[in-house]
C-alpha positions in Angstrom: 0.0 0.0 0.0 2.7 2.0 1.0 4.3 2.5 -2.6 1.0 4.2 -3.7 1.1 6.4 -1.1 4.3 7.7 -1.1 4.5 9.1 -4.3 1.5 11.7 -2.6 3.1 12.3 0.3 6.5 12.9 -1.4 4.9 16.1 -2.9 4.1 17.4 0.4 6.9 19.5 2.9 8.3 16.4 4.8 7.0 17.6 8.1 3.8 17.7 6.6 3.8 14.3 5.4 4.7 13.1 8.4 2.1 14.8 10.6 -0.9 13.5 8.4 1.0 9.9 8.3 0.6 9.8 12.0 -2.9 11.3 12.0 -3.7 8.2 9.9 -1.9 6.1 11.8 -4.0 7.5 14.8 -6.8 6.7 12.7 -6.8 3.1 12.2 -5.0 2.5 15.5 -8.2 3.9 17.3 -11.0 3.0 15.0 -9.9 -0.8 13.2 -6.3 -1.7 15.3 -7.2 -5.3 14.4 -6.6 -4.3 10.7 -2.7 -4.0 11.3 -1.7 -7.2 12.8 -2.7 -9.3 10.0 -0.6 -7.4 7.5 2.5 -7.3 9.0 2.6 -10.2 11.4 6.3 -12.3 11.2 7.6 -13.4 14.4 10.4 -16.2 14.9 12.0 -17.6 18.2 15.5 -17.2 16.3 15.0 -13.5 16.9 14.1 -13.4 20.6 16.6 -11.8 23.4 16.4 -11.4 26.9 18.5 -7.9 27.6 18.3 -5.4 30.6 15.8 -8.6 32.3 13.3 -7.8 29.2 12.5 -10.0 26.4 12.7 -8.0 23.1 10.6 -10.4 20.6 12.7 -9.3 17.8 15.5 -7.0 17.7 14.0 -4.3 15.2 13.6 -1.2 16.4 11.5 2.2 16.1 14.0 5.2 16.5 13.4 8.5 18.6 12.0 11.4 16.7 9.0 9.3 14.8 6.2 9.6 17.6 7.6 12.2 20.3 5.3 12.2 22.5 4.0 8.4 22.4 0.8 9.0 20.8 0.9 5.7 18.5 2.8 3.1 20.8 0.2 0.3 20.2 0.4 1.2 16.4 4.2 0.7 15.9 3.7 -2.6 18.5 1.1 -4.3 15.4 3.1 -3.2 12.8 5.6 -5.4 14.1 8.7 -3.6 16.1 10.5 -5.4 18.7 10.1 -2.4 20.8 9.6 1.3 20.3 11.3 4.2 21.5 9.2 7.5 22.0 10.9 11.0 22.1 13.0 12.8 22.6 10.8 14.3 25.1 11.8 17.3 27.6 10.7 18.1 31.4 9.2 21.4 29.0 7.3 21.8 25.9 9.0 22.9 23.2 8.0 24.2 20.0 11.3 23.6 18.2 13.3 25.8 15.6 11.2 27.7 12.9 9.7 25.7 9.9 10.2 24.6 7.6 12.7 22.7 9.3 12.8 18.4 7.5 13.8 17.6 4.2 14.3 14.6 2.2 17.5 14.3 0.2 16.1 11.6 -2.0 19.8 11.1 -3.9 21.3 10.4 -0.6 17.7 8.2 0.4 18.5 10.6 3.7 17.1 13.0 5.7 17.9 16.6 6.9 16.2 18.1 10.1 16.8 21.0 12.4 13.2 20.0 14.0 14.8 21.5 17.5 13.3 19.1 19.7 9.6 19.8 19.5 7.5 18.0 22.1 4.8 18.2 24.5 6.8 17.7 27.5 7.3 15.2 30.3 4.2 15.6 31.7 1.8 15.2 29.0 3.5 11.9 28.2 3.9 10.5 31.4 0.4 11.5 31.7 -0.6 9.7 28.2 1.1 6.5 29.3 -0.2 6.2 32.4 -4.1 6.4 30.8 -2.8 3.6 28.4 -2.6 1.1 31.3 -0.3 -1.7 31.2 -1.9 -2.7 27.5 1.8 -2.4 25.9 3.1 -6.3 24.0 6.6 -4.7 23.6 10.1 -3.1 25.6 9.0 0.9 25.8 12.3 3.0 25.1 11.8 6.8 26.4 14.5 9.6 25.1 15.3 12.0 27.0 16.5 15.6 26.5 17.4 18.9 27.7 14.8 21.6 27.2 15.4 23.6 24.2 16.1 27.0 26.1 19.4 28.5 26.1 18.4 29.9 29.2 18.2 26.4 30.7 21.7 25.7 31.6 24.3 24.5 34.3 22.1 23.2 37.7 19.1 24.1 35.6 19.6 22.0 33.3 20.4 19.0 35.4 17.3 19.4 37.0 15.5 19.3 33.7 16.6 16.5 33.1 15.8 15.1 36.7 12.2 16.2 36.4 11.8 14.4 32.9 13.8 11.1 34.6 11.3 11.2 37.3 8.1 11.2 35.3 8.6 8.8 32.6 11.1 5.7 34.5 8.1 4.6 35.7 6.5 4.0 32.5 9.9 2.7 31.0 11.5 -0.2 30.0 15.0 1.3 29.6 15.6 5.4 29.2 18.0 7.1 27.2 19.6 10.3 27.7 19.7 12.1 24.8 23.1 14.0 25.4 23.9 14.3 21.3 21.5 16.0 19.5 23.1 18.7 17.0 19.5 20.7 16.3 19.4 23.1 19.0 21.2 26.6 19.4 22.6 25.8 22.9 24.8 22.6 21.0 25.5 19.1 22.6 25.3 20.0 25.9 26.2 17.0 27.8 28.2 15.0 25.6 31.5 16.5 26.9 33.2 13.5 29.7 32.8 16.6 32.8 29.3 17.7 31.8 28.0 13.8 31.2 29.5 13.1 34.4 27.8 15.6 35.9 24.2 14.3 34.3 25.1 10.8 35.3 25.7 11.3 39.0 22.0 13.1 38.6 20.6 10.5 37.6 22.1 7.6 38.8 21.0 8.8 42.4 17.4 9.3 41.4 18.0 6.0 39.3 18.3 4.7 43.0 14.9 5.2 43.9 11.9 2.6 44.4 9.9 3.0 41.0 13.0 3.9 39.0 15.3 1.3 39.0 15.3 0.8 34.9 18.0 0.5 32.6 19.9 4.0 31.8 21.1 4.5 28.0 23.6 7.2 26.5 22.9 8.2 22.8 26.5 9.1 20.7 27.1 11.6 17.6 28.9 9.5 14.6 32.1 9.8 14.6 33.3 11.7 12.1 34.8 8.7 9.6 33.9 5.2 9.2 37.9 4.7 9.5 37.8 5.2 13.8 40.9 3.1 14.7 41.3 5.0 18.5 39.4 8.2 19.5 40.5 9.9 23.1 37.6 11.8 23.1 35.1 8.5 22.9 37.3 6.7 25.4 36.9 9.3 27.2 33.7 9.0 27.3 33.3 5.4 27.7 34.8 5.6 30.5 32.4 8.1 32.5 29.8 5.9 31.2 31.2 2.7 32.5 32.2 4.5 35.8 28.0 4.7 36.6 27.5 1.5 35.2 25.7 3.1 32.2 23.4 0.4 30.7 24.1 0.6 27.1 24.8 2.8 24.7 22.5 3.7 21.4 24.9 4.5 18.2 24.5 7.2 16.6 22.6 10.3 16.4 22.5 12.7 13.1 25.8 13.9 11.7 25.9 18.1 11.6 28.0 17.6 8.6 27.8 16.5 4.8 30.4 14.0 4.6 29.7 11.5 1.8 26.3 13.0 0.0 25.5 12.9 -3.7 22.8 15.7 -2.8 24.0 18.8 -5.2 25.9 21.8 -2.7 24.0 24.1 -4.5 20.8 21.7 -2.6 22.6 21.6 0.4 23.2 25.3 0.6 19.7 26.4 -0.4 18.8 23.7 2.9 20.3 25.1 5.4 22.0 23.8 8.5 20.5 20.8 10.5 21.4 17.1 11.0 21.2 14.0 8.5 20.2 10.9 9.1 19.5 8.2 6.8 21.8 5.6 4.1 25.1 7.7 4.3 25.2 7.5 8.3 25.5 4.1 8.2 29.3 3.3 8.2 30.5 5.5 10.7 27.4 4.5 13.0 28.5 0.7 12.2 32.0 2.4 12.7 31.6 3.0 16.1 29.4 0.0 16.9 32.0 -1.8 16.3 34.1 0.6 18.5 32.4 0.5 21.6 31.9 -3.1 21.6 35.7 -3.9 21.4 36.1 -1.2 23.9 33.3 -3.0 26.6 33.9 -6.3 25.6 30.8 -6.7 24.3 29.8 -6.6 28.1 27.4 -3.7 27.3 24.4 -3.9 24.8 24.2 -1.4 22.2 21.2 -0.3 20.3 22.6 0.7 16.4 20.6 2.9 14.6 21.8 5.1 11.4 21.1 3.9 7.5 19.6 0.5 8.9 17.3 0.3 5.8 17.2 -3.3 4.8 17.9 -6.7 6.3 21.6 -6.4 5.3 22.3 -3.1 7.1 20.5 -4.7 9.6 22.6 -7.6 10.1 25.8 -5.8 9.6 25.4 -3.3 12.5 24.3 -7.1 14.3 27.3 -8.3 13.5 29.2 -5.3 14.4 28.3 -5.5 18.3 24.8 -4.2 18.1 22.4 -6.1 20.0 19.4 -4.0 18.6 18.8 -1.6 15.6 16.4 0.9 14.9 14.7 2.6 11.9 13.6 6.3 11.2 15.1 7.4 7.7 14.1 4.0 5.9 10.6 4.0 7.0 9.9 7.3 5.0 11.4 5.5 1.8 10.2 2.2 2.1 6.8 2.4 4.8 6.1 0.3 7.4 5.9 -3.3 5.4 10.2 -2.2 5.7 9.8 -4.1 9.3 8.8 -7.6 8.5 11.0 -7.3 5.0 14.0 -7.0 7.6 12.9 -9.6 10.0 12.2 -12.0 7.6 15.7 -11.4 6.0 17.6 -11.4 9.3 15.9 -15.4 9.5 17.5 -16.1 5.9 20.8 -15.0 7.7 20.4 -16.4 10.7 19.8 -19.4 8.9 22.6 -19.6 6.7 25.0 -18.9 8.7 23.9 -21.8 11.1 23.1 -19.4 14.3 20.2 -20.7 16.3 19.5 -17.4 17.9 20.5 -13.8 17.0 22.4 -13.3 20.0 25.1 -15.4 18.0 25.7 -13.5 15.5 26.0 -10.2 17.9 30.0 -9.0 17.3 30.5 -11.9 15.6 32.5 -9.8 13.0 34.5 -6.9 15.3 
């Protein structure tokens, strides 16, 4: 269905597209959700992990930034993810940068947003989650970031991020804090090894509390080549992380720069700034897959999202250390039937290269 539709929503702004893709999606989830199922159904034991104490059905993934504020969970559960990660969400609401603000770069089969972090806040989803009950099939990944206020800085800003940790844990299967995002005007705030410490011992101690005991994830920029042989800056890094007993890590983020597109300059300049995400991310985000798992000794999972857009990316970033992926980019290409293509292909691998479970093939080639 989806190739018809795309050629419509391909002539519309790309924000646009995707707000009346979700309205539909809203649609059909409230008024016929036992239409969805059927269509995309594919589930096999060979794809099944047990990680953080959770059993992940399948290790395909919805990314942050396709429902912010967790209005279509049960939608992206019968369409057939493994789990699905809402955000990134802030302790404030947030109307983001100016539009128009996400393009496609079809050439590149990539993205470029500067979408600032729009969201309804903390509140509002903690409060949406909490009227949806217990009803979820599926892990439940909340991203966290910091408000998108310059003004909201230093202690401020750790207590942002406090206030947003303290409403949605409890509603969470694992959290991840969101230190990396390049689309805001106050910059990477946190993912700097004295200002991530800083977060970490924030949230660690409310981490300690009855109620919010879950699983704490950091999400990475790329690095800046697919060619990382030793970076001080990520082992660096690694090493805060590790010093908390960070839970995992989720590789990468967007890349602020234009390394590697066939998208004309002239394009590119007319665009403007913002982050891309999409096909030519996909190196340097298996890149440093493979990075930190030779650098944790595969002791600590790692999600691997960036240019997953088949069953072969899918595999390679598997193979590479991740014990998850996640899709964004591909899903505006390709549409949702992209999830049970890729499930069904990671079988065929699974299969032929005689693993009995996918947790065998994790880092199998770092």
């Amino acid at each position: 269905m989806y190739r018809f539709l795309r050629p419509l929503l391909f002539r519309m702004d790309a924000e646009r597209a995707h707000d009346i893709s979700l309205r539909a999606a809203t649609l059909v989830q409230n008024v016929a959700p036992s239409f969805i199922e059927p269509q995309y159904h594919y589930e096999d034991e060979r794809l099944k992990q047990r990680l953080w104490g959770t059993v992940f059905p399948n290790p395909v993934g919805l990314a942050a930034g396709v429902d912010k504020n967790a209005k279509l969970v049960p939608f992206w559960e019968a369409v057939g993810f493994g789990f699905v990660e809402v955000g990134s969400v802030s302790a404030m609401a947030a109307s983001g940068n100016p539009k128009p603000r996400a393009f496609r770069l079809p050439d590149d089969r990539a993205l470029l947003n500067r979408m600032g972090l729009n969201n309804e806040g903390a509140a509002s989803m903690a409060e949406r989650l909490e009227a949806g009950g217990n009803d979820r099939t599926r892990p439940l990944g909340i991203n966290l970031v910091k408000t998108h206020d310059p003004g909201v800085m230093g202690e401020a800003a750790l207590e942002d991020f406090r206030e947003s940790f303290r409403l949605l844990a409890p509603h969470a299967s694992y959290v991840v804090l969101n230190v990396s995002c390049p689309n805001t005007s106050d910059g990477k705030t946190f993912e700097e090894p004295h200002a991530l410490d800083e977060l970490l011992s924030t949230i660690f101690s409310e981490q300690k509390a009855p109620g919010l005991e879950i699983p704490v994830l950091v999400k990475l920029s790329p690095p800046v080549s697919e060619r990382v042989i030793f970076d001080t800056w990520t082992e660096d890094i690694i090493s805060v992380a590790q010093a908390y007993g960070v839970h995992g890590f989720v590789v990468s983020n967007t890349a602020s720069d234009r390394k590697g597109l066939d998208t004309p300059q002239s394009t590119l300049d007319a665009l403007g700034d913002g982050g891309i995400s999409g096909a030519p991310l996909a190196d340097r985000a298996t890149c440093l897959v493979r990075y930190l798992y030779r650098a944790t000794d595969g002791e600590v999972p790692i999600i691997g999202v960036g240019g997953v857009r088949d069953a072969a990316s899918a595999y390679e970033k598997i193979q590479a250390g991740a014990s998850l992926v996640q899709l964004y980019t591909a899903l505006v290409y390709e549409g949702p039937g992209l999830v049970k293509r890729i499930k069904e292909g990671l079988v065929k691998r699974l299969r032929e290269d005689g693993h009995v479970s996918i947790e065998d093939a994790v880092g199998e080639k770092t």
